[in-house]
Each structure stands twice: as C-alpha cells, then as structure tokens.
C-alpha atoms as a printed R data frame, in Angstrom:
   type eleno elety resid chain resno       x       y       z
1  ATOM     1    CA   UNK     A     1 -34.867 123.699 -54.472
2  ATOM     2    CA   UNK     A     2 -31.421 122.283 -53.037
3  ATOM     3    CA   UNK     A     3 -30.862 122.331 -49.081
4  ATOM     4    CA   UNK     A     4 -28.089 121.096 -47.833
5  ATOM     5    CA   UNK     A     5 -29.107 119.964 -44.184
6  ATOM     6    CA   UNK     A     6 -25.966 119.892 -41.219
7  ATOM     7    CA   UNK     A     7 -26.264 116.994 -39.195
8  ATOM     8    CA   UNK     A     8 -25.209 114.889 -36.993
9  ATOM     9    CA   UNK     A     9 -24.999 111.230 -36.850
10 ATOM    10    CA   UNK     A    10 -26.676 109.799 -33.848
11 ATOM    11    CA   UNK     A    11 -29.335 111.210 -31.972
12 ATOM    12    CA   UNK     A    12 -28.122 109.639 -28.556
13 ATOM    13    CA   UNK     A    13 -25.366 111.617 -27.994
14 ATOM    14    CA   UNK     A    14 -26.571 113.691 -24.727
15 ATOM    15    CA   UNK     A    15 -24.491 116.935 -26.549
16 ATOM    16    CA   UNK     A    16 -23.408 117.792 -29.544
17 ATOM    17    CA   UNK     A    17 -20.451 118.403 -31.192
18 ATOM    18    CA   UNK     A    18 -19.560 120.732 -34.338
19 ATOM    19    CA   UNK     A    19 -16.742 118.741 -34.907
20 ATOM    20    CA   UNK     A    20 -18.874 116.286 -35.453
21 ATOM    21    CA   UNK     A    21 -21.430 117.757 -37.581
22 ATOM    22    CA   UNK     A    22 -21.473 116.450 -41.135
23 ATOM    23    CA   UNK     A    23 -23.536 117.403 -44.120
24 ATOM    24    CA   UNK     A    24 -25.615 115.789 -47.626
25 ATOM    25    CA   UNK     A    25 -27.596 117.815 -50.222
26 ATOM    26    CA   UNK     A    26 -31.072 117.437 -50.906
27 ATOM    27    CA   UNK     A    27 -33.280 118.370 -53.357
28 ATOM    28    CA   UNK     A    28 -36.928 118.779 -52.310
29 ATOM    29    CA   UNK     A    29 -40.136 121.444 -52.543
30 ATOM    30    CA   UNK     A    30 -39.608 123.491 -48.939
31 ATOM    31    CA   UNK     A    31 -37.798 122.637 -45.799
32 ATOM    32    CA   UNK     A    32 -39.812 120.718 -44.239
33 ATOM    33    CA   UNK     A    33 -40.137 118.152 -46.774
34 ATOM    34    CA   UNK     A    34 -36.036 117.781 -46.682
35 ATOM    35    CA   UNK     A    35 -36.501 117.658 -42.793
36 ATOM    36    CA   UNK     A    36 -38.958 115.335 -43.028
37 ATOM    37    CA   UNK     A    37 -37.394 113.047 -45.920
38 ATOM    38    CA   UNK     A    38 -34.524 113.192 -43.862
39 ATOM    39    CA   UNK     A    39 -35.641 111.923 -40.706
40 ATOM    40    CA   UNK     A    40 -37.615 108.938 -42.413
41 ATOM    41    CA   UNK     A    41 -34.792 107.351 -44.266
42 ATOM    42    CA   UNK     A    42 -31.741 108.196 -41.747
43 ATOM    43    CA   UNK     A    43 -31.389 107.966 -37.659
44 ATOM    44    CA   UNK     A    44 -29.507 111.460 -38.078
45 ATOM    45    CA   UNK     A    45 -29.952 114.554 -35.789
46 ATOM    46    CA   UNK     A    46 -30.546 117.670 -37.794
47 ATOM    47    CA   UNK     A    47 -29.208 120.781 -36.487
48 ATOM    48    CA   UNK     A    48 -30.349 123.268 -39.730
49 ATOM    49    CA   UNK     A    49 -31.236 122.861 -42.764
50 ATOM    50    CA   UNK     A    50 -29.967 125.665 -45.211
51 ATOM    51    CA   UNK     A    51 -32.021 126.621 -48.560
52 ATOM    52    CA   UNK     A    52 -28.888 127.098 -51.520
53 ATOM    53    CA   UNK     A    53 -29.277 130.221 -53.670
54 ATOM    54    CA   UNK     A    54 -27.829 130.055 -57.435
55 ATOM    55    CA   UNK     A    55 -24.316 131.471 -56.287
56 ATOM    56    CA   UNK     A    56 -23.953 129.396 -52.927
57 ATOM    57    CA   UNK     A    57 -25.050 126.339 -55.095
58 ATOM    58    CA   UNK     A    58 -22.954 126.920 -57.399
59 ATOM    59    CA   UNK     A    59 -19.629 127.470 -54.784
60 ATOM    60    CA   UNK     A    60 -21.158 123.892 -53.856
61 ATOM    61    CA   UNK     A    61 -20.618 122.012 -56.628
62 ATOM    62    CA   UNK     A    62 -17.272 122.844 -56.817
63 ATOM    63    CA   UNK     A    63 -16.354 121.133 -53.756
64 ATOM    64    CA   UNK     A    64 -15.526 117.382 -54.667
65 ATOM    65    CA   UNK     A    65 -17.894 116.191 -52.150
66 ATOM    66    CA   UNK     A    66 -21.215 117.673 -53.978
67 ATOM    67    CA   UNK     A    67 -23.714 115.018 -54.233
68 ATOM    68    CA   UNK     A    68 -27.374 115.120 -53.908
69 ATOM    69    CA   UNK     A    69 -28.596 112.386 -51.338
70 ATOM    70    CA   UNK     A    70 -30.918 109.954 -52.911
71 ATOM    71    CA   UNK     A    71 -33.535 107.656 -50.918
C-alpha cells in the first residue's frame, strides 16, 4: 500500500505549525510500518499518516511532486 505521511520537520518545535507541515509517499505493508520506517531513517514529527486509495493515488501522481521516499 502507498501512505503518504504529513509531517513536520523537527520535533523540537514546542508547537506546531500547518504551514509548516510537509509531506513524502511511502510504500509499506500497514501504517505502522510507514510510521515506524519513518521515524528510524528521519528526525521528522509525524502528525498522520494517510492510507491512498486507487483514485486519491492516482490524483497523486499527477502532482509534479509525486515521489515515493526511499531509505
């Protein structure tokens, strides 16, 4: 499956900010392996982490920023 996981960049910020919120595109087996693959290889704070259906991943990939996040 494809989740695309919202986060931010730093988790020292005392609050948030969704201006600040950014997101990458992972594929992985459930959520919590993209949660947890996520917080091995970055220092990022993860707000949510979104499953993609077939139509919503397909609305993704048109966007020029659609790439799946390798580590």
């Amino acid at each position: 499956m494809i989740y695309k996981v919202y986060y931010q960049e730093t988790k020292k910020t005392a609050t948030q900010k969704r201006e600040q919120t950014h997101s990458l595109y992972i594929d992985a087996e459930s959520a919590v392996a993209a949660r947890r693959t996520v917080e091995q290889n970055t220092p990022y704070n993860i707000e949510f982490i979104q499953e993609l259906d077939e139509k919503h991943l397909a609305y993704e990939k048109e966007n020029a920023d659609f790439k799946l996040a390798e580590f």
